[in-house]
C-alpha positions as CSV (number, residue, x, y, z in Angstrom):
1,X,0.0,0.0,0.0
2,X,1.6,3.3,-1.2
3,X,2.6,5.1,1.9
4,X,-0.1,3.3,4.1
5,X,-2.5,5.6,3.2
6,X,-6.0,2.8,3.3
7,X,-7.8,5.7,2.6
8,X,-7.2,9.4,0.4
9,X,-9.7,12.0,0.0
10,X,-8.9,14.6,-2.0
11,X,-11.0,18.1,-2.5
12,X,-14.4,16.5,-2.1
13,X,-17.0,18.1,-2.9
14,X,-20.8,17.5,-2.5
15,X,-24.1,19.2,-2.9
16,X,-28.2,18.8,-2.9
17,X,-28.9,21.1,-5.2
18,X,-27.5,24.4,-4.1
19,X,-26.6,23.3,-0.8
20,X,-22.9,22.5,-0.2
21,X,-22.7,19.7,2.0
22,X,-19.3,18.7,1.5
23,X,-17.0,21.7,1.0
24,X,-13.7,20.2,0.0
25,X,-12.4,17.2,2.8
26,X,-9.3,16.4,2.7
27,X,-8.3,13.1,4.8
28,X,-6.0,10.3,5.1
29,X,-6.6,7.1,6.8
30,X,-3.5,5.0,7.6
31,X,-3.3,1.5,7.6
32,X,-3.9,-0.3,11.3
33,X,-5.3,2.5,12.9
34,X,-8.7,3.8,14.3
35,X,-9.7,6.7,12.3
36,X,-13.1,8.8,13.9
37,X,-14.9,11.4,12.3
38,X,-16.8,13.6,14.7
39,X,-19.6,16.1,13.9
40,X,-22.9,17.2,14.9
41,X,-26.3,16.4,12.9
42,X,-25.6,17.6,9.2
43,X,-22.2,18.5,9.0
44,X,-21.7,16.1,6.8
45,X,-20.2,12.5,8.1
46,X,-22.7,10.6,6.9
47,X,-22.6,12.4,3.5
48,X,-18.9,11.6,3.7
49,X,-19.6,8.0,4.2
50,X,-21.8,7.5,1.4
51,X,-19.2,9.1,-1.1
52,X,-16.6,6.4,1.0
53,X,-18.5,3.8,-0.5
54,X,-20.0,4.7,-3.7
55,X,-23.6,4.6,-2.7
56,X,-23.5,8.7,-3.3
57,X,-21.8,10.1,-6.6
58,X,-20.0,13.4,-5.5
59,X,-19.4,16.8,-7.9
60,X,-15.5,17.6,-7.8
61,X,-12.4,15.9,-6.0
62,X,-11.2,12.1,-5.4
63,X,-11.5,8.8,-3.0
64,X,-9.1,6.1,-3.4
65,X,-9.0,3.2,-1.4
66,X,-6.4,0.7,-1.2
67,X,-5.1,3.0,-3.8
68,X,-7.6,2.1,-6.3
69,X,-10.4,5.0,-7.3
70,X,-14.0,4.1,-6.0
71,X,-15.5,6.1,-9.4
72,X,-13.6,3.3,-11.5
73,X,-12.8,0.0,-9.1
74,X,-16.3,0.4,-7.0
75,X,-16.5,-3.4,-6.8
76,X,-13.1,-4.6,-6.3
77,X,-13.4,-2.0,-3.1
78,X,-16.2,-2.8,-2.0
79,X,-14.6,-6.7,-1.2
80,X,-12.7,-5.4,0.6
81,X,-14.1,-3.4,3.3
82,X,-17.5,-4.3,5.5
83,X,-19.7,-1.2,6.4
84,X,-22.7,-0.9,8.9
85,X,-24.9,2.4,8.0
86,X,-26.4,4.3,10.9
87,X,-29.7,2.7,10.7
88,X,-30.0,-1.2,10.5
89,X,-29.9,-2.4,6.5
90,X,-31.3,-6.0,6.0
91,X,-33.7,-8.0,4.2
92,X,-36.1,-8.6,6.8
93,X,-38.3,-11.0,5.4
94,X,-35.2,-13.4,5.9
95,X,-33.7,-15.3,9.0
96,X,-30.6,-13.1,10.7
97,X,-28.6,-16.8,9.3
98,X,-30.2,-16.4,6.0
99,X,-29.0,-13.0,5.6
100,X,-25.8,-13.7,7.0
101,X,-25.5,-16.7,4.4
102,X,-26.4,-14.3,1.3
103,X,-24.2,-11.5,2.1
104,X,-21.4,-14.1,2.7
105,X,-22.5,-15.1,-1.0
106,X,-22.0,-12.0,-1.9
107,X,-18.1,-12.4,-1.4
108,X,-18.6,-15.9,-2.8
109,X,-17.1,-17.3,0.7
110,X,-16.5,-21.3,1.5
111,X,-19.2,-22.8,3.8
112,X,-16.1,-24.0,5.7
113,X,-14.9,-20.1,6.0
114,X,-18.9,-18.9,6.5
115,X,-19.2,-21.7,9.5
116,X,-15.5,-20.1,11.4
117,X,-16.8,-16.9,11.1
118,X,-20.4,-17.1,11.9
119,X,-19.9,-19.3,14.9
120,X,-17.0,-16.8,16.2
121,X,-19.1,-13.8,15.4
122,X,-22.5,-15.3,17.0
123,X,-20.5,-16.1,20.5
124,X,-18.6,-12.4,20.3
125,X,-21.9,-10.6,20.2
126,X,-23.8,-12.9,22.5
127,X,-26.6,-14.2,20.3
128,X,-28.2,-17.7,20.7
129,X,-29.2,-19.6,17.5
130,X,-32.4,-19.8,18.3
131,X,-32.6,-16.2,17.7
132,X,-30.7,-16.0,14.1
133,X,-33.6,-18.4,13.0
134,X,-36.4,-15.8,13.4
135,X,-37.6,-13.5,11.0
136,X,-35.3,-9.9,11.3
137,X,-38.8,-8.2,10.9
138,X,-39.1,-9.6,14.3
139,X,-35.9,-8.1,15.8
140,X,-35.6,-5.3,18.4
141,X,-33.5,-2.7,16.8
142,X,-30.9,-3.6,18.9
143,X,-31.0,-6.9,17.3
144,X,-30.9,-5.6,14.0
145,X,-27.3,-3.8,14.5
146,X,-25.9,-6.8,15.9
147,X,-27.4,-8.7,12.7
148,X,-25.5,-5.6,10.5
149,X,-22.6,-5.9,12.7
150,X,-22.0,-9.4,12.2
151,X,-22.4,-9.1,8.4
152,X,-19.9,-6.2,8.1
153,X,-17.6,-8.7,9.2
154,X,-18.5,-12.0,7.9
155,X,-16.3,-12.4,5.3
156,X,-13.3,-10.7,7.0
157,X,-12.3,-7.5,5.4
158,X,-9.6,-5.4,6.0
159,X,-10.9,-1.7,6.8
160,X,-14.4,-1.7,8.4
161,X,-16.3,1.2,8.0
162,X,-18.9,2.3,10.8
163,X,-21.0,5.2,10.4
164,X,-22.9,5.6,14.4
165,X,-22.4,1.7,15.1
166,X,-23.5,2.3,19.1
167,X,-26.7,3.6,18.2
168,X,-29.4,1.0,19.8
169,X,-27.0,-1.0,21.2
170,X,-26.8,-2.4,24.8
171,X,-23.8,-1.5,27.3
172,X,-22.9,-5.0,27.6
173,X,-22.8,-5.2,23.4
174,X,-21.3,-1.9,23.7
175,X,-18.3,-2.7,25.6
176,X,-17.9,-5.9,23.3
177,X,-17.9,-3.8,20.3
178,X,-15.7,-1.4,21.7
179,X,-13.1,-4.5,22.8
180,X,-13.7,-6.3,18.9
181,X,-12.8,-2.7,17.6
182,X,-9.3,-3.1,19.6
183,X,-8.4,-6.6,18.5
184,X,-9.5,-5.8,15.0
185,X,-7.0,-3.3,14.8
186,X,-3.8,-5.2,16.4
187,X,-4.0,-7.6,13.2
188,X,-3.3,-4.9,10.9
189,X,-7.0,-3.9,9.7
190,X,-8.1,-0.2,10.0
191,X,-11.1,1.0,10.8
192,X,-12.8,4.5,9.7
193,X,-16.0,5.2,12.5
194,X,-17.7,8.1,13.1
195,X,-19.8,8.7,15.8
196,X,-21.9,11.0,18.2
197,X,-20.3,9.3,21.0
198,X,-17.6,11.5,22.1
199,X,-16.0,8.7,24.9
200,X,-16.2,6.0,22.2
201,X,-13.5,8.5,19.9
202,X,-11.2,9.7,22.6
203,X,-11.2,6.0,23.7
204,X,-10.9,3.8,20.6
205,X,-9.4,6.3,17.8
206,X,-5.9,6.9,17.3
207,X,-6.9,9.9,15.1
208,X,-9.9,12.0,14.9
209,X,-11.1,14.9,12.8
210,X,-13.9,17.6,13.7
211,X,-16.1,18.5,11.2
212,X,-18.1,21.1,10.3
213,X,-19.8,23.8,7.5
214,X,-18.9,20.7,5.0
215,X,-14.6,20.8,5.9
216,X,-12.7,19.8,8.4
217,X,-12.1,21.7,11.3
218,X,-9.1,19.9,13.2
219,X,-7.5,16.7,13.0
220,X,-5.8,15.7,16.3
221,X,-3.1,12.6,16.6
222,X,-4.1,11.2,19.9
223,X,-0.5,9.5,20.1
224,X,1.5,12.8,19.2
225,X,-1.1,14.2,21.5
226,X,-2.3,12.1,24.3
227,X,-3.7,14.7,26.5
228,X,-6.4,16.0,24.2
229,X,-8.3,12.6,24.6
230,X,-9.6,14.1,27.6
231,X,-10.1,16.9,26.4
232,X,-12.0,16.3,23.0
233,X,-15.4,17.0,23.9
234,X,-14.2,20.8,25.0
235,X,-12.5,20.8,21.6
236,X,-15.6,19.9,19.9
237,X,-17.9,22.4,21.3
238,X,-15.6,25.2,20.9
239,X,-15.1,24.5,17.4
240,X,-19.0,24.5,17.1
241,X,-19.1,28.0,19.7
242,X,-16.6,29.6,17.1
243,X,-18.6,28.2,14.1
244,X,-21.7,29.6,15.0
């Protein structure tokens, strides 16, 4: 990977119409790290996301992942990284195993590979099989982000892309996510999260960047830096006080 850079942004630009979401980002993701992206309600990190992943097309600028443009290698991306959207994506007429078994199809995975990984990802996020044999139209919401969770990572990828994964989620799930995050990232994967949960990104992230009016406001290296974890969320309201 040229320079370690998983991930290169470059002058992105996106707008609805007139409005300017996206103003021109500029962001590098190195490989093995915890990247977070924080922001308030529509300053653009989901937006950002989207353009991440090629489910939005964007006006002016570049992505590149594993150095390979997502205007012009969407797919081979794409089997490469899992992503769980802020609100729960599924089939739901299926069983949480049948929609684990098509998105593993999906990478065209081994049964013998699907079997590892489902039974290691079923035990991680404490769910009986019982319960992945019900209809996910049937699920608590909760239920539904493990379900997403567990499909992000199915078919082990190598950057895992979260956009709010806490949101409906237990403390006791919580605190696993937050510990499978950790270990995820000691075997050389990186991940990119964002997330309204300031203690989850002064905990987790090695890097974080503040964003707001559509750029980015601050990036701040947690391990050049370690002092600002605690004081992130004074950073982040400031930014948003001197934004105003």
């Amino acid at each position: 990977m040229e320079d370690n850079k998983i991930i290169k942004i470059e002058n992105l630009k996106k707008s609805y119409g007139t409005k300017e979401v996206l103003k021109g980002v500029f962001l590098e993701v190195n490989q093995g790290e915890v990247f977070g992206l924080l922001g308030k309600n529509g300053a653009g990190k989901s937006t950002l996301i989207d353009c991440m992943i090629g489910l939005k097309k964007f006006n002016e600028g570049s992505i590149s992942i594993f150095d390979m443009d997502i205007k012009t290698s969407g797919i081979n991306i794409k089997e490469k990284f899992g992503y769980v959207a802020s609100e729960p994506l599924t089939y739901e007429m299926m069983s949480g195993k049948e929609y684990l078994l098509f998105v593993a199809s999906c990478y065209s995975m081994s049964q013998e590979a699907f079997d590892a990984n489902y039974d290691f990802l079923k035990k991680q996020f404490q769910i009986d099989e019982e319960d992945l044999t019900r209809r996910i139209r049937e699920y608590s919401h909760g239920m539904k982000q493990k379900v997403c969770l567990m499909a992000s990572l199915i078919h082990n990828p190598s950057l895992w892309i979260l956009d709010e994964p806490t949101v409906g989620l237990d403390i006791m799930i919580y605190d696993v996510l937050v510990n499978m995050m950790k270990s995820y990232v000691k075997n050389g994967n990186t991940i990119f999260v964002t997330s309204h949960n300031i203690d989850l990104v002064s905990d987790i992230c090695d890097r974080v960047a503040i964003i707001n009016d559509g750029n980015i406001q601050t990036l701040i290296d947690f391990n050049k830096e370690p002092f600002k974890r605690k004081n992130l969320k004074s950073i982040f309201f400031r930014i948003y006080k001197e934004n105003q």
